[in-house]
C-alpha positions in Angstrom: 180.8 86.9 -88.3 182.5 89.1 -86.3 181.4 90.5 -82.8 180.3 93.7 -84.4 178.8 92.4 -87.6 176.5 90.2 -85.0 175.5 93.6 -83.4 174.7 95.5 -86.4 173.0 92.2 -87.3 174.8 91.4 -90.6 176.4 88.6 -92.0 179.9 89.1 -94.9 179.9 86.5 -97.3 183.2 86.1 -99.5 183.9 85.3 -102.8 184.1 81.1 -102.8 187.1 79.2 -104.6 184.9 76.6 -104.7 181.9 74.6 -103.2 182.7 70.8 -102.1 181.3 67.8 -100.1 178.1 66.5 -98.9 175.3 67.9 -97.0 171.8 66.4 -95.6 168.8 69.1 -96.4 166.8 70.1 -93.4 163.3 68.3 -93.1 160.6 70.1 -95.6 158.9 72.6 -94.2 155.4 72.7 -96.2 155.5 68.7 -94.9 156.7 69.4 -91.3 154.0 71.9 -91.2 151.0 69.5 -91.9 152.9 66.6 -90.3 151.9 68.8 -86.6 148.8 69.6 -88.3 147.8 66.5 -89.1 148.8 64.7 -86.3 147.1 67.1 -83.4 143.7 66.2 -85.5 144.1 62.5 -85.5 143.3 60.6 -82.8 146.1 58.6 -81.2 150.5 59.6 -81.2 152.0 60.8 -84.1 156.2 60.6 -84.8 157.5 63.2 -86.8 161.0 62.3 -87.8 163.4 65.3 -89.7 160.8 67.7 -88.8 162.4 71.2 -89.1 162.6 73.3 -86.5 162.5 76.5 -88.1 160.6 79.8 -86.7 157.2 79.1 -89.6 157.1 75.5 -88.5 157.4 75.9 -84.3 154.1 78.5 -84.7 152.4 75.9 -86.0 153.3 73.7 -82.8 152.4 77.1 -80.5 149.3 77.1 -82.2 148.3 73.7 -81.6 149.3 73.7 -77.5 147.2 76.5 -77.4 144.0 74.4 -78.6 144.9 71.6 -76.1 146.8 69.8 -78.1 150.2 68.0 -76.1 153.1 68.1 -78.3 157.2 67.4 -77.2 158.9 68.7 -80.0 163.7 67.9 -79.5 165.4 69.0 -82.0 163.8 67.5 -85.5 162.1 64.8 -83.5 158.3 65.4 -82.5 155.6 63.2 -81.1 152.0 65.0 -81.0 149.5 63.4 -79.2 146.6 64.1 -81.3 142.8 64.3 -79.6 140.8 64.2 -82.5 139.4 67.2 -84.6 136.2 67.5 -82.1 139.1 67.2 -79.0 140.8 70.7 -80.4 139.6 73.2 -77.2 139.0 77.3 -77.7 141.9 78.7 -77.2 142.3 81.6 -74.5 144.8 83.5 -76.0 145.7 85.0 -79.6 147.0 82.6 -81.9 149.8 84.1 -83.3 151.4 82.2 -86.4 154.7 84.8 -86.5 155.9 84.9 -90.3 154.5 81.8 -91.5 151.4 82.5 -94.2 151.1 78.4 -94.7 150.3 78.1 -90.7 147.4 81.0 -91.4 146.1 80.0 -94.4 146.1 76.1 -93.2 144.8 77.6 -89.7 142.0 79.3 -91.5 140.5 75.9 -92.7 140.7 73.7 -89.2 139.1 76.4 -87.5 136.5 77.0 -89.4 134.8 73.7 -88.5 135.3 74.3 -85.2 132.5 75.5 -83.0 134.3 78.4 -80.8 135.9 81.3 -81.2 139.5 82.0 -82.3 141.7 84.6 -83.2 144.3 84.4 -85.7 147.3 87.1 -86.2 151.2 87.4 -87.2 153.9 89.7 -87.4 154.1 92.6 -90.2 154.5 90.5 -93.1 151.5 88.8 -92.3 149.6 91.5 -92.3 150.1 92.7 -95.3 149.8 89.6 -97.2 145.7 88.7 -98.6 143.8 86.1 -96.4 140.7 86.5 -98.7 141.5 84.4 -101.3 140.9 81.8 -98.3 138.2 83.5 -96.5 135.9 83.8 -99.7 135.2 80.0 -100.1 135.5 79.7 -95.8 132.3 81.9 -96.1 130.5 80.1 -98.5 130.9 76.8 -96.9 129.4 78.8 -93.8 132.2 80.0 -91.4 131.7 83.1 -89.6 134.8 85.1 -90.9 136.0 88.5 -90.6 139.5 90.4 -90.5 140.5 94.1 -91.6 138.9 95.1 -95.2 136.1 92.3 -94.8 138.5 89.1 -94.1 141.2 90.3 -96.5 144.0 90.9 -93.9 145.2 89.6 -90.4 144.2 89.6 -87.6 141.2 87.6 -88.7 138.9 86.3 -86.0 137.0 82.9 -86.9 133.5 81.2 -85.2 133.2 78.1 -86.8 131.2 75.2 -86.6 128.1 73.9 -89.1 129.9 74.4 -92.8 128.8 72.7 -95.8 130.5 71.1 -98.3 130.9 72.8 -101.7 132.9 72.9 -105.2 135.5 75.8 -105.3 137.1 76.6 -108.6 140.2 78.4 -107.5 141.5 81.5 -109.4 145.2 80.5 -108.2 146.8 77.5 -108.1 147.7 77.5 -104.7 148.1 74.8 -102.1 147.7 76.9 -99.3 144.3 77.5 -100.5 143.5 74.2 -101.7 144.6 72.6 -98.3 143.0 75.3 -96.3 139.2 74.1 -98.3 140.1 70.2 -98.0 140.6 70.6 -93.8 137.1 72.9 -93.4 135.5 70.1 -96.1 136.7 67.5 -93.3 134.0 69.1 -91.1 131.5 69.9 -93.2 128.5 68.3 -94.5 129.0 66.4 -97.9 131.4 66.3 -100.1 133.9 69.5 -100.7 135.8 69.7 -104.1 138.5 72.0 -105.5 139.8 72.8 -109.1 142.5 74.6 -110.1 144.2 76.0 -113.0 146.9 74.6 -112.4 148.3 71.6 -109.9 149.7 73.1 -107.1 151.9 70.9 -104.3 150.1 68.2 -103.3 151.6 67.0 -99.8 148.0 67.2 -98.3 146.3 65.2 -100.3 149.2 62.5 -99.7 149.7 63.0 -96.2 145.8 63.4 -95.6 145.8 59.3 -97.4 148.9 58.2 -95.0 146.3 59.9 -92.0 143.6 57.4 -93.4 141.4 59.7 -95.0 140.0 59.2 -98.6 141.5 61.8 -101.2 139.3 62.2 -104.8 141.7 63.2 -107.2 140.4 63.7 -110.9 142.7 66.0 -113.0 143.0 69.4 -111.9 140.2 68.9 -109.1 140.4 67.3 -105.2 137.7 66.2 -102.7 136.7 64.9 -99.6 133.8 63.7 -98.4 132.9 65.1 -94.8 133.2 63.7 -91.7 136.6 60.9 -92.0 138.2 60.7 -89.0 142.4 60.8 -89.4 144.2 58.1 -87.7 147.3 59.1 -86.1 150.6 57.8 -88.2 154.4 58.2 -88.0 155.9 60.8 -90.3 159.2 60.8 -91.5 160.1 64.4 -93.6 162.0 64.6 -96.7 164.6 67.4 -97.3 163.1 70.3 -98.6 163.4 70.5 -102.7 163.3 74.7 -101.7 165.9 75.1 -99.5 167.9 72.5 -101.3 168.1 74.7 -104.5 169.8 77.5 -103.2 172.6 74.7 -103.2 172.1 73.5 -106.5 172.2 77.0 -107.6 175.6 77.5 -105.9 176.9 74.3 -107.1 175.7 74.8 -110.4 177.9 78.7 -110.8 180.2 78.7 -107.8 183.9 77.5 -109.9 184.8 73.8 -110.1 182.4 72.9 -107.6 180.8 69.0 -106.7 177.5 69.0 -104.2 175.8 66.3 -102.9 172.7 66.6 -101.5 171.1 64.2 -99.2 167.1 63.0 -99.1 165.5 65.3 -101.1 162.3 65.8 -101.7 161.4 65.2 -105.5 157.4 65.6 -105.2 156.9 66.2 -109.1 154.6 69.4 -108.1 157.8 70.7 -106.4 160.3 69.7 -108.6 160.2 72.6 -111.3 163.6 73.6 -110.0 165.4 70.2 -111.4 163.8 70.7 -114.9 164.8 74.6 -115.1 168.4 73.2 -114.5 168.4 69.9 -116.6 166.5 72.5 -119.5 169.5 75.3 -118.7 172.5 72.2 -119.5 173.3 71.8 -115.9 175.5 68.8 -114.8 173.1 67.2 -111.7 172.3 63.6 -111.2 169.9 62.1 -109.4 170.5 59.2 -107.7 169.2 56.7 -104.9 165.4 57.4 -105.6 162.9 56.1 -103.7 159.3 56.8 -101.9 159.1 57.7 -98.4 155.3 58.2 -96.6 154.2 58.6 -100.5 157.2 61.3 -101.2 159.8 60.3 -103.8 162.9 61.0 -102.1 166.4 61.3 -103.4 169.9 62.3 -103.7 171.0 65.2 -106.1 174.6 65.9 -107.1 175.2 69.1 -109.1 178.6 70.4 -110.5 179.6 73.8 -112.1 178.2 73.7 -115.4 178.0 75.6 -118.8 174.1 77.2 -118.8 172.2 78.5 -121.1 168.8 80.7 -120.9 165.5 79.5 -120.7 161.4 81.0 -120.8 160.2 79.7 -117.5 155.9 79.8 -117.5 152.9 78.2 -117.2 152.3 75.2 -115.1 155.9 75.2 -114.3 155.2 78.1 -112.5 153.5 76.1 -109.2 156.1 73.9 -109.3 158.5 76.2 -108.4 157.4 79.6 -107.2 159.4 79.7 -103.9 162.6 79.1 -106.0 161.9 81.9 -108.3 164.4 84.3 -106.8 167.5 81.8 -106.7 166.4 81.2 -110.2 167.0 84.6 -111.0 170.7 84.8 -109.8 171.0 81.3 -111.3 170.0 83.3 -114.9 172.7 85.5 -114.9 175.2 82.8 -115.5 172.8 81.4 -118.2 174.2 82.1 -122.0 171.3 84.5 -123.7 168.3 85.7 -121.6 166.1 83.9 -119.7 162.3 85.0 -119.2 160.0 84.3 -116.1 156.2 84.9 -116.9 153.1 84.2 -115.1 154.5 84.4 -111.9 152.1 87.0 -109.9 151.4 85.3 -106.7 155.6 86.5 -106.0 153.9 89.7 -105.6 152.2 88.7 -102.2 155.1 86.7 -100.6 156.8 87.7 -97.6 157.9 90.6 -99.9 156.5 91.5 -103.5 160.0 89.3 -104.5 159.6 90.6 -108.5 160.5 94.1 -107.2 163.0 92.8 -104.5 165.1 90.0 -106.9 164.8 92.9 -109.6 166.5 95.3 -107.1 168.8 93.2 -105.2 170.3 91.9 -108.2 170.8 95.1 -110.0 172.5 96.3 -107.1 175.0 93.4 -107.4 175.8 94.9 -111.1 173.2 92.0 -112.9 170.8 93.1 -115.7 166.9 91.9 -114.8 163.8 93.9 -115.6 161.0 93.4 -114.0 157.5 92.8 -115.5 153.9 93.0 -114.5 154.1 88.5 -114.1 157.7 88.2 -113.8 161.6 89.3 -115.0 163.5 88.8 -117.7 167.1 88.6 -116.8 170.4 88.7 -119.5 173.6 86.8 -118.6 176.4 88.7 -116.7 179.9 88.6 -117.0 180.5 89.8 -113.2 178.7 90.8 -110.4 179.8 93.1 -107.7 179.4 93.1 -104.2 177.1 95.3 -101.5 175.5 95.9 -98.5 172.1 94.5 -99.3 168.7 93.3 -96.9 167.1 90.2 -96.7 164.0 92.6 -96.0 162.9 89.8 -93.2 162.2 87.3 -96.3 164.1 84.0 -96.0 164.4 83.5 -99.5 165.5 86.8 -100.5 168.4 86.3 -97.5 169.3 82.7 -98.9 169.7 83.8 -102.9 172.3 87.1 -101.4 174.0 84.4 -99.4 174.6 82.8 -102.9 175.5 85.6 -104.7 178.3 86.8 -102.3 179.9 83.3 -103.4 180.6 84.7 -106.8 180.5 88.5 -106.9 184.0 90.1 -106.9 184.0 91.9 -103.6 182.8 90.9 -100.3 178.5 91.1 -100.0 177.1 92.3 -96.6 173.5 90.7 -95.7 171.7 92.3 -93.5 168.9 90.9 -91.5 170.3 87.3 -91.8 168.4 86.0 -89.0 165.1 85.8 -91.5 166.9 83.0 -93.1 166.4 81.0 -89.6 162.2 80.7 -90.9 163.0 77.6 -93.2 166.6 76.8 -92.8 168.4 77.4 -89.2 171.9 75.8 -90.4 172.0 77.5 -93.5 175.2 79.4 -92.5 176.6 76.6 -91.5 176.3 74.3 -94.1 177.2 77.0 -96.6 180.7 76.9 -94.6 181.3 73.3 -94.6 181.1 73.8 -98.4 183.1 76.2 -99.2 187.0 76.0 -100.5 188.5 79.3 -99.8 192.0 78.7 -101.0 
């Protein structure tokens, strides 16, 4: 990037020859996130190996200080010296989670079985995105909640303290709001249970058993009984499944290209993006598996391959909703049409990411439609290069990054910096890849 690119605050991608080599994913950030979590509510020190240091996982960390909580976070290494859940102290001061919804939404719960006062808030994004879909069970354990349209948006202040436990059927199969229930059942009185329509990620429940607590699971439903202690533990994080597939996307259309990619996350509720590209004919192999702090872990090599469209719905859908808009790109190499249904909650993302993918990608000369659930996108010959916006969304940034690998002309991103939120070396891994000539 040159000098002036950096101060218009745009990044050129070219058109790649190829994509070759070997690269180790950054640390998951849904897992690095409740690693800090988890930790500042145990009693005793926490190690948290390969945590990432993006922007969504340090608030998490700013948040916690701010309760009391001592935490040296170097690089990916971080030791949190938790004080128990009845140690976290008021905070003095907003507590401001920047662009990360998981740090709010997980937020919401710990504090609501706190008894003091806090204040919860976050850039633009944030605000715009719905907190009541947590608030509304929050309320009926007992929390004192409120926010802007009665709890729906940020900021959202919080008194906690004296919940009960209670059995939450959830409209969306989310693990934001699942987790969120299980932290606040942790302080509540008896036992707090919730059922989904589908199974959403469940790093929670396995990082709440590594923490000592006991997890219920029963089909689609989860408890906890009230008032476990966690016992501090020593995490080590797996690559993250959604920032690896924005490589296994590029591998998988970028000309004669061979990817490895290093300790990666396979959590079966993560892992939709494998079986969209093993269903689409894609060459990857997986190799070296194994379980790491109850993660299976392992390593993925993907080469250009010969795809064909797919339908994309269902339960599949929670499996791989962050990976929905390098999915899309991925479709228009795919033979036929491919169909994505069922996929609301991209509406309330950092952007509504049907109507961004849709418009990004038609810019780049691809044919997509969006629909009320989802897009249906027909195979392109070529695509074109633009000027085109991350619009402050990190995966948004990251599928456009891809895309200027194969469209004919050079593609202009601007507002790279959003991609720093999950993946800081994401610029510089894509150019150790890349064969230019």
């Amino acid at each position: 990037m040159t000098s002036k690119e950096r101060q218009n605050n745009m990044e050129t991608i070219m058109r790649a020859k190829s994509l070759q080599g070997s690269i180790t994913i950054p640390g998951d950030k849904s897992i690095s996130h409740r690693a800090v979590m988890f930790g500042a509510m145990a009693n005793g020190t926490s190690k948290i190996s390969n945590f990432l240091p993006g922007d969504d996982c340090l608030s998490t960390i700013s948040c916690f200080t701010k309760m009391g909580v001592q935490i040296e976070q170097v690089g990916t290494s971080v030791i949190v010296h938790g004080r128990g859940i009845d140690g976290l102290q008021e905070p003095s001061e907003l507590l401001d989670v920047g662009n990360s919804g998981t740090t709010f939404r997980l937020m919401m719960g710990v504090l609501a079985g706190r008894p003091f006062h806090s204040v919860l808030a976050g850039d633009n994004s944030i605000a715009k995105r719905p907190m009541n879909r947590v608030s509304i069970p929050l309320l009926e354990m007992g929390a004192k909640i409120d926010g802007r349209e009665n709890g729906t948006y940020a900021p959202i202040t919080i008194r906690g303290g004296q919940i009960k436990g209670i059995h939450y059927s959830s409209p969306v199969a989310s693990a934001q709001v699942k987790s969120a229930i299980l932290l606040a059942g942790l302080q509540a009185s008896g036992t707090t249970s919730v059922t989904e329509t589908h199974r959403s990620r469940n790093h929670t429940e396995n990082m709440l058993e590594s923490f000592g607590v006991n997890v219920v699971r029963d089909g689609l439903t989860v408890s906890v009984e009230g008032g476990q202690r966690l016992l501090a533990t020593d995490v080590e994080v797996p690559g993250d499944i959604s920032s690896a597939a924005f490589f296994l996307v590029a591998g998988a259309i970028v000309p004669e290209s061979t990817i490895t990619l290093l300790n990666v996350g396979i959590n079966h509720t993560r892992s939709g993006i494998i079986d969209v590209l093993e269903q689409m004919g894609a060459d990857l192999t997986i190799k070296n598996r194994r379980v790491i702090n109850q993660e299976k872990v392992a390593d993925l090599t993907i080469k250009t391959s010969d795809l064909s469209g797919i339908t994309i719905e269902g339960e599949m859908i929670p499996r791989l909703i962050d990976e929905i808009p390098v999915i899309a790109l991925l479709a228009t190499k795919a033979k036929g049409k491919t169909v994505i249904r069922n996929a609301e909650e991209l509406k309330v993302k950092e952007t509504n990411r049907i109507d961004a993918v849709v418009h990004a990608l038609n810019q780049l000369g691809a044919n997509i439609v969006g629909t009320e659930d989802g897009m249906v996108i027909e195979e392109t010959e070529r695509l074109t290069g633009s000027t085109l916006s991350s619009l402050g969304d990190h995966r948004i940034g990251m599928m456009l990054a891809v895309a200027g690998c194969i469209t004919e002309s050079e593609l202009k991103l601007e507002n790279p910096e959003a991609i720093k939120v999950s993946y800081p070396g994401f610029f510089e891994h894509m150019k150790q890849l890349r064969v230019n000539s």
